[in-house]
C-alpha positions, -999 to +999 in steps of 0.1 A: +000+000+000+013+038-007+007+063+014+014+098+013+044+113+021+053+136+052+029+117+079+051+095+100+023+073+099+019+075+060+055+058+052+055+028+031+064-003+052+083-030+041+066-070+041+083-089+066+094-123+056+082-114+017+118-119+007+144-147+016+181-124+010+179-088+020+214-070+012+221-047+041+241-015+051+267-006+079+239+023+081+215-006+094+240-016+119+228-033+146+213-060+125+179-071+141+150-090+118+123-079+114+139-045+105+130-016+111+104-007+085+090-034+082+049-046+096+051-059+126+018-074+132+024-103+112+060-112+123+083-133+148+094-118+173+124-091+169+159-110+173+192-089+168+215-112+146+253-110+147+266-097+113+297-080+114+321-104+113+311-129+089+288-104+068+265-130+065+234-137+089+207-162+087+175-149+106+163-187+131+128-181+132+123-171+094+155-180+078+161-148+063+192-145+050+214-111+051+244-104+036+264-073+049+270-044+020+306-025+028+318+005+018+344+000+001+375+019+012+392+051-005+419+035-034+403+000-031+395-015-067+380-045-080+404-071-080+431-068-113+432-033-113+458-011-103+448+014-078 
C-alpha cells in the first residue's frame, strides 16, 4: 500500500518475511529481523542477529538471509586493477 508522504504514519512499510536475501548496510547496523520498517503485526518476534564479522546472517525463526553491503575503502578497486 502507498501512502502519502510527510505523515510518520503514512510511510510505506516494508513486508516482513516477503523476501528470503535482504542485502544490508553498515547504516542498518545493529542487525535485528524484522527490521525496522517493516509490519510488525504479522512477524516473529524481533531477534538482533550478529553480522559483522562474517557479513552474513541467517534470521532462526524465518530463515532470512542477510548479507552485509561495505563501503568499500578510499583506493580499493575491483580485484586486477591497479589502484
Amino acid at each position: 500500500m502507498r501512502r502519502r508522504a510527510g505523515h510518520p504514519q503514512d510511510l510505506e512499510l516494508i513486508e516482513p518475511n516477503a523476501e528470503n536475501r535482504y542485502e544490508v548496510s553498515e547504516a542498518a547496523l545493529p542487525l535485528s529481523c524484522p527490521m525496522p520498517g517493516m509490519y510488525l503485526w504479522n512477524s516473529h518476534p524481533k531477534v538482533y542477529l550478529p553480522i559483522e564479522a562474517t557479513g552474513q546472517a541467517k534470521c532462526p525463526y524465518c530463515g532470512a538471509v542477510y548479507t552485509l553491503v561495505r563501503k568499500r575503502e578510499a583506493g580499493e578497486g575491483e580485484a586486477g586493477e591497479a589502484a
